[in-house]
C-alpha positions as CSV (number, residue, x, y, z in Angstrom):
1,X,0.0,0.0,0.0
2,X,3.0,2.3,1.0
3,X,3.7,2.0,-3.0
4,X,0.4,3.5,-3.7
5,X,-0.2,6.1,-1.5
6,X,3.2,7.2,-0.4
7,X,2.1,6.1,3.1
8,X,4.8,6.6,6.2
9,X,6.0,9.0,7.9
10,X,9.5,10.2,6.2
11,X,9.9,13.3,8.1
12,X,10.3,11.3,11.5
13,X,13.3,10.5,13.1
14,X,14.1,8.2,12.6
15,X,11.5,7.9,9.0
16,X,8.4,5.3,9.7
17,X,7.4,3.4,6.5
18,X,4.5,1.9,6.1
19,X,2.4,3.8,8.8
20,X,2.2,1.4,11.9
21,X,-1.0,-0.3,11.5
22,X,-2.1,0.8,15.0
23,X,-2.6,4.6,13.3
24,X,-5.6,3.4,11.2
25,X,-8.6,3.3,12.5
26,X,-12.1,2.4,12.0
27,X,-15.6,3.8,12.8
28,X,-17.9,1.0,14.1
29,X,-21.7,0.9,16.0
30,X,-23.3,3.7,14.2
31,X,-26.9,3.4,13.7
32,X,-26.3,4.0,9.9
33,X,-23.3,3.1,7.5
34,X,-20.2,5.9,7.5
35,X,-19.0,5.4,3.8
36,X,-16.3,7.3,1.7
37,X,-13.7,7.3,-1.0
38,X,-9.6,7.2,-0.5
39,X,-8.5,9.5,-3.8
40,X,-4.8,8.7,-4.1
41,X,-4.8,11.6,-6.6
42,X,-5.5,13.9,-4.4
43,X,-3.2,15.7,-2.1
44,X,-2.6,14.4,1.6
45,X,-5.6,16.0,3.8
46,X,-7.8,16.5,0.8
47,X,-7.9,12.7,0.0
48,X,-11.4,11.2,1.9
49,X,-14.0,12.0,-0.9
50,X,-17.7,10.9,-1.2
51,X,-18.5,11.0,2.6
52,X,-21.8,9.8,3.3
53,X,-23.8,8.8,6.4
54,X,-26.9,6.5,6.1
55,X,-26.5,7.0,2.2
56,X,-26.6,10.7,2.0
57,X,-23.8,13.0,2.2
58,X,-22.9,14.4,5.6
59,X,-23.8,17.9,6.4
60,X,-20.8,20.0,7.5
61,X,-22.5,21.4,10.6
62,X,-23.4,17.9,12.0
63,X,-21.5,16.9,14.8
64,X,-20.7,13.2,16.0
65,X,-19.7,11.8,19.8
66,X,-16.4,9.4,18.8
67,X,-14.9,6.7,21.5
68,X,-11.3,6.6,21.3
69,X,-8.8,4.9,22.9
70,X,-6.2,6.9,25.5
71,X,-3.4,7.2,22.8
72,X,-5.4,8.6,20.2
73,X,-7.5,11.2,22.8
74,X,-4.0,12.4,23.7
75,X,-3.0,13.0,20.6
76,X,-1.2,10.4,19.6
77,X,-1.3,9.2,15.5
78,X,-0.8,12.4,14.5
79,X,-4.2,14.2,15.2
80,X,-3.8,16.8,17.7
81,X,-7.2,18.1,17.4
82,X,-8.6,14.8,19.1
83,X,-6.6,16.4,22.1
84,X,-8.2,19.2,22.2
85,X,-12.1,18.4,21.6
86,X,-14.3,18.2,24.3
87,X,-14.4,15.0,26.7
88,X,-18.4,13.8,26.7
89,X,-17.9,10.6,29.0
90,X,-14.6,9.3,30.4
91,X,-15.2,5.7,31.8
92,X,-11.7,4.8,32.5
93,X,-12.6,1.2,31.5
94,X,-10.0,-0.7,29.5
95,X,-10.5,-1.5,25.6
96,X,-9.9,-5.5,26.9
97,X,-12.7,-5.3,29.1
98,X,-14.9,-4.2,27.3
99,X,-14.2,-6.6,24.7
100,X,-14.7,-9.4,27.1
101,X,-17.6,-7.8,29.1
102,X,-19.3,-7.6,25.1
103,X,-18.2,-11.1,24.2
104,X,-19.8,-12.9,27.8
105,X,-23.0,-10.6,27.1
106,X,-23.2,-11.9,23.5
107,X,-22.0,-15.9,23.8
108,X,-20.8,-15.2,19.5
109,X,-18.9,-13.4,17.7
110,X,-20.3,-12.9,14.2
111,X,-18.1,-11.0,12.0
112,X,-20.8,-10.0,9.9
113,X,-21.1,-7.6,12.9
114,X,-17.9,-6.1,12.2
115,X,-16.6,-6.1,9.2
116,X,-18.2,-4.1,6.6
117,X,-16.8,-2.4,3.5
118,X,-17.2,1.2,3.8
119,X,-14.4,2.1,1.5
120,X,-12.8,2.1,-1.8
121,X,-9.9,3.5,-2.8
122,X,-10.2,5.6,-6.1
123,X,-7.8,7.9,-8.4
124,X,-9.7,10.6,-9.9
125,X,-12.8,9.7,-9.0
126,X,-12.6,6.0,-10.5
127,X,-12.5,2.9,-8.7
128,X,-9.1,1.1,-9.0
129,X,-7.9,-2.2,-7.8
130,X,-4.3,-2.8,-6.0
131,X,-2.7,-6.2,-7.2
């Protein structure tokens, strides 16, 4: 992928290449399906394209609620606005936990549940395919 999207960090010290896989996330328990486009044409910070929300496209006044894990609420992965937004609940309850708490709750694991495709990647607007 680092091929195709010039993906890494070469301005750290020392560089990272490819981005550890721990930096990309994913948005998951919305009541309706968060899809987009990756445009490897398009300059870094202008490349999500086609966002929609339930099939529409998001409105830029809407606001969302995110849960994120410690690292990334302090900053960490390179989005330092995270830091600085608003804290809405704060249960102090490790990730783990509530893994296991959800998996006793549930009895099965169905990954239907959790994996969905939400995104293609594009250049120009037009699908492509990565061999």
């Amino acid at each position: 992928m680092a091929q195709v999207t010039n993906a890494g960090y070469p301005n750290a010290n020392p560089p990272v290449a490819p981005i550890p896989d721990y930096n990309f996330d994913t948005i998951a328990g919305l009541d309706g399906r968060l899809t987009y486009d990756i445009d490897i044409s398009e300059p870094v910070g202008s490349r999500i394209t086609n966002l929609q929300y339930a099939g529409a496209p998001i409105d830029p006044t809407a606001e969302f609620a995110m849960a994120v894990n410690n690292y990334r609420q302090s900053g960490g992965g390179g989005f330092p606005a995270v830091k600085t937004s608003p804290v809405i609940d704060n249960r102090q309850i490790d990730i783990r936990q509530l893994l296991i708490d959800w998996v006793t709750a549930n009895h099965t694991i169905d990954p239907a549940q959790f994996a969905t495709v939400d995104w293609q990647l594009v250049s120009g607007g037009q699908p492509i395919t990565v061999t």
